[in-house]
Structures are given as structure tokens and as C-alpha cells.
N, C-alpha and C positions, 0 to 999 in steps of 0.2 A: 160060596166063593172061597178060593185059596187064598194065602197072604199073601200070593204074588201079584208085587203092584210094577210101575214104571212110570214115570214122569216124558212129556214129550215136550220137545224144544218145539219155538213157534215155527220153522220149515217144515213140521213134520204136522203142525196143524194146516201148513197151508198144502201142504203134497195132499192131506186127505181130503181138501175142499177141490184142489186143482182136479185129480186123480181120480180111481176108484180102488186101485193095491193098497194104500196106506185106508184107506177107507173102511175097507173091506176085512183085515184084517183088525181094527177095532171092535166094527162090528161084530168079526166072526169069534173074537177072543174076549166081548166085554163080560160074558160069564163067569170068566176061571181069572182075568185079570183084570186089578184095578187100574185106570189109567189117570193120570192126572197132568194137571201143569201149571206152571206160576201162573197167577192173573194178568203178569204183563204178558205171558204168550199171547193168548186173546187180545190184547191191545193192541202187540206187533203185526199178531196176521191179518187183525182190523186195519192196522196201519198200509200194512203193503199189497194187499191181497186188491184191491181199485183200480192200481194204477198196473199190476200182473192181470188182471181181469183185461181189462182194454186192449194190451198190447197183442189179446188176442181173438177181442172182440165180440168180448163175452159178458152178458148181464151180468153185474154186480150182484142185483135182486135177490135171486135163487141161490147163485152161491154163498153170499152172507146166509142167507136162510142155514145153507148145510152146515157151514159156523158154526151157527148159533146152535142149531138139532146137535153139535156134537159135544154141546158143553152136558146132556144126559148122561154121556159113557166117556169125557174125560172130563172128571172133574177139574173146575179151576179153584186152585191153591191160593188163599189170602198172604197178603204180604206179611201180615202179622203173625202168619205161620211159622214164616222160613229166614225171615227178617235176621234172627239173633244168629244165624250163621253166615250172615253178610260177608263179615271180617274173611273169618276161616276160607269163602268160598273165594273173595275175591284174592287172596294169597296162593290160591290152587291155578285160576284162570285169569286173571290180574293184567297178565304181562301178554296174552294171548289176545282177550275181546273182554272186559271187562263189564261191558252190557249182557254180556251171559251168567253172570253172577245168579240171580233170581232162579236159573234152571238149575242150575248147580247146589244153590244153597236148600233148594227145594227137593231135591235126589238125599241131600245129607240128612235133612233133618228127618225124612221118610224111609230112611233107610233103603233106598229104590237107585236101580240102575237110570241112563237117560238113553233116549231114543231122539235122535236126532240125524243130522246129516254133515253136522260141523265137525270138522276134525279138531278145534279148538278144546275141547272137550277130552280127548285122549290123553294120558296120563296127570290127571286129575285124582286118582285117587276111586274117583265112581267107575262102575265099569258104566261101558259104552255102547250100545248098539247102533247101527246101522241098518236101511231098510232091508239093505238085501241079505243081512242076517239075523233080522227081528223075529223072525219065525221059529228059530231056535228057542232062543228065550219063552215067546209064546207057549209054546207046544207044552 
């Protein structure tokens, strides 16, 4: 496996339990990259992902199931990791969403781009991707 890693914001864990593009290219790229993400990602998509599930009528079941199968090929990131750049990340994203600190401070400390979908994130310092140019990066 290459050094090349990426850290994913919690919309981008939930696009690949919703979806199968964001899915698909974890799957199809967990060889050559590592993927990862704070611990509260999983908590967030744990958080939101019930009441997104419903509104479209869809077992919760299965889809937590795919959650969970994708904590194999993104690892999730301890708080005790990324913790001591709290400070620094929340001075980058601060005045933006402040609850995004953890993806950010966890991109810093990994030395790793974020893959996300929030534009809060842009001129941050970290570079940035987006799905519909995550493929780039992958390749």
C-alpha cells in the first residue's frame, strides 16, 4: 500500500451507506489508499443516518450493518489521536462549523487531505476534495 491516505467527513460515511459511488470507490481504492476518520464521524452517521433512513423507507438494519462493514477500510481515528490539534483546527474552521474541528484536526495530525462534501472545509489550510473530484486524488 502507498502513503497515500485521506480522512472522510461523516456525509461522506453516510453517502457510502446511502449510495453505491462513494461506496464503491472505497471499496475499489482500499488497496493503494488508506482511508480513515475521526471516531465522531461514526457517531454522526450513527446519529443521523435513522431518521435519513425513514424518510425514505428504508431498514435501518442492513444499512447500519454496511456502517459498520466499512469501519474494515476506513479506519476510525481515536480522539486521543488528533485531540492536541484541537486548538489549531478550531482557529482554521472555528468561525465556519466548529463541530467540524475533529475531521480537520485529524487530516492535520495525518498529514492527509479531507473528503467531504462541506464547503466549510475550503480554505482551511488542508486541501479538500469533493466526490465528484475524489477520483483524482484516488487514481
Amino acid at each position: 500500500m502507498s502513503g497515500k491516505g485521506i480522512v472522510l467527513d461523516a456525509n461522506i460515511l453516510i453517502r457510502a451507506v446511502l449510495g453505491r459511488r462513494v461506496r464503491e470507490l472505497i471499496i475499489n481504492h482500499a488497496a493503494t489508499v488508506r482511508f480513515f476518520a475521526p471516531d465522531v464521524a461514526y457517531a454522526d452517521a450513527r446519529t443521523y443516518l435513522p431518521a435519513l433512513l425513514a424518510k425514505r423507507a428504508v431498514d435501518a438494519g442492513p444499512a447500519m450493518q454496511v456502517l459498520d462493514g466499512l469501519e474494515v477500510l476506513v479506519l476510525a481515528v481515536e480522539a486521543e489521536l488528533y485531540r492536541g490539534m484541537r486548538t489549531q483546527a478550531l482557529e482554521r474552521i472555528g468561525v465556519r462549523d466548529a463541530d467540524d474541528w475533529p475531521v480537520l484536526a485529524c487530516a492535520m495530525t495525518l498529514g492527509c487531505p479531507v473528503w467531504t462534501e462541506d464547503a466549510d472545509f475550503f480554505g482551511t489550510g488542508v486541501a479538500t476534495w469533493t466526490t465528484d473530484r475524489i477520483a483524482l486524488y484516488l487514481a
